[in-house]
MDTraj code that builds the backbone (N, CA, C; nanometers):
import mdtraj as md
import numpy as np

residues = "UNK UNK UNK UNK UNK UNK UNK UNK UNK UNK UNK UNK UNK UNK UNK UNK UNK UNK UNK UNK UNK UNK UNK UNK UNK UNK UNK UNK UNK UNK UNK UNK UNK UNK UNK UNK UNK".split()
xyz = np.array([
    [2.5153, 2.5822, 0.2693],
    [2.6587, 2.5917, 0.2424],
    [2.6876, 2.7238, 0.1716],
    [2.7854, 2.7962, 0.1912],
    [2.8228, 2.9164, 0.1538],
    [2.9096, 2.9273, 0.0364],
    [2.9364, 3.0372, -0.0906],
    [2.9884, 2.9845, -0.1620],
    [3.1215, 3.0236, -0.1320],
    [3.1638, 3.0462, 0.0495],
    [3.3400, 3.0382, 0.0366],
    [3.4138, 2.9215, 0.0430],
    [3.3239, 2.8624, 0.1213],
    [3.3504, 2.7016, 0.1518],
    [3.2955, 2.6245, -0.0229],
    [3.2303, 2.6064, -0.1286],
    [3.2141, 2.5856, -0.2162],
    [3.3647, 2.6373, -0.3089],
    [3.4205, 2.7564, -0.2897],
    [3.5321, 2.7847, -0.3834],
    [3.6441, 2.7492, -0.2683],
    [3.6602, 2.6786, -0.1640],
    [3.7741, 2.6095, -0.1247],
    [3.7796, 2.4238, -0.1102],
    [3.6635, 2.3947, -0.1678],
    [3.6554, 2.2485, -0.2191],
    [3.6943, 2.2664, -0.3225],
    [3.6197, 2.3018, -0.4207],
    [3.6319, 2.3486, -0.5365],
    [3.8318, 2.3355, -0.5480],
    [3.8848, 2.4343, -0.4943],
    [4.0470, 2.4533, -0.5113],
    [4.1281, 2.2814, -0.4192],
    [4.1275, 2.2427, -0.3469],
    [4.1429, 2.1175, -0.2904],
    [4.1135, 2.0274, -0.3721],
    [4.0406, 1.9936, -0.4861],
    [3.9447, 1.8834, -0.5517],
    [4.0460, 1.9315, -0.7054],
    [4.1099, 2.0223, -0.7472],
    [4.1417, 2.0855, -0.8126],
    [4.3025, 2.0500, -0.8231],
    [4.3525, 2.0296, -0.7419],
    [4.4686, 2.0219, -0.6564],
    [4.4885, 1.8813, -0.6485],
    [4.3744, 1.7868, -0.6482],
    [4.3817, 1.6764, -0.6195],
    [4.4089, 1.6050, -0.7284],
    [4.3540, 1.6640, -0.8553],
    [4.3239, 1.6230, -1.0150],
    [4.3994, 1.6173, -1.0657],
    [4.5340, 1.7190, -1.0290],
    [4.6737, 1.7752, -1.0648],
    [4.7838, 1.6735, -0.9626],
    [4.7792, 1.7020, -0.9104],
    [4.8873, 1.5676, -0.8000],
    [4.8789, 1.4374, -0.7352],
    [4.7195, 1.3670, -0.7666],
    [4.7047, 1.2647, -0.7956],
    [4.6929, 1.2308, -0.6113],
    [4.7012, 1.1483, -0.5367],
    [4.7158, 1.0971, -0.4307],
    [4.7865, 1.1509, -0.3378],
    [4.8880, 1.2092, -0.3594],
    [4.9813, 1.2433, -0.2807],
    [4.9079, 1.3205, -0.1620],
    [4.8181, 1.4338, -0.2025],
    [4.7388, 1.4939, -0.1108],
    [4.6171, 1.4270, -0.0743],
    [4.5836, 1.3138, -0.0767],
    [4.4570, 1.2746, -0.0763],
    [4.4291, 1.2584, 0.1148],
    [4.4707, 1.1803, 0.1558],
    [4.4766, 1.1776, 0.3434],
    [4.4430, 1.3505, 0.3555],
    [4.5685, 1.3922, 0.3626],
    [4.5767, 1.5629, 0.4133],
    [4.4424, 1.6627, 0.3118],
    [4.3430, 1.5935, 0.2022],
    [4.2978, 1.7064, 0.1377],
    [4.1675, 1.6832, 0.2091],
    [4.1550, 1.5208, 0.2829],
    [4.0211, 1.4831, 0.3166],
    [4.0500, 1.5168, 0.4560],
    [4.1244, 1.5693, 0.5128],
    [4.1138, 1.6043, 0.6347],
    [4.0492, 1.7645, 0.5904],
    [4.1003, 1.8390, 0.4980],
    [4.1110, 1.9608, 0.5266],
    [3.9294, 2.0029, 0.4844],
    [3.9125, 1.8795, 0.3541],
    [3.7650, 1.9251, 0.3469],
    [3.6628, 1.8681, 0.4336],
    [3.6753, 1.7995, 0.5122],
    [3.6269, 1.7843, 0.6528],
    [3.5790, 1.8704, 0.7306],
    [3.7172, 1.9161, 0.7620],
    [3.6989, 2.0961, 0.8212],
    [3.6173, 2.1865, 0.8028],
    [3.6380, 2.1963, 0.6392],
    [3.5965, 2.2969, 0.5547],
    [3.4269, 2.2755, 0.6151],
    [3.3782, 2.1690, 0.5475],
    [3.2608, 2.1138, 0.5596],
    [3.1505, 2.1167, 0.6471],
    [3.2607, 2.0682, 0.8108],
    [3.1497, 2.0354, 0.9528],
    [3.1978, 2.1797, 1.0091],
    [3.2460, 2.2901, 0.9626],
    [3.2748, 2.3920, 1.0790],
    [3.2102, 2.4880, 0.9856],
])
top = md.Topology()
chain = top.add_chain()
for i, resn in enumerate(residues, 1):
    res = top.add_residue(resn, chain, resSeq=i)
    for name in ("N", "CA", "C"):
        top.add_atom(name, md.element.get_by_symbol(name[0]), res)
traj = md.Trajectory(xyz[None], top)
C-alpha cells in the first residue's frame, strides 16, 4: 500500500469522526476504491 492511498483514508476516516454517519455509505464506497484499485 502506498502512502497516497494511506493519506486519503487517513482524510475520509477523519471526516468521518467530524460528521458522524452522514458520510458513512458514500465514505465506504470511496475507501473501497481507494483500496482495491
Amino acid at each position: 500500500m502506498n502512502i497516497h492511498k494511506i493519506i486519503q483514508c487517513k482524510k475520509i476516516l477523519e471526516r468521518e469522526m467530524q460528521y458522524g454517519l452522514k458520510f458513512l455509505l458514500e465514505d465506504e464506497i470511496s475507501l473501497s476504491v481507494i483500496l482495491f484499485n
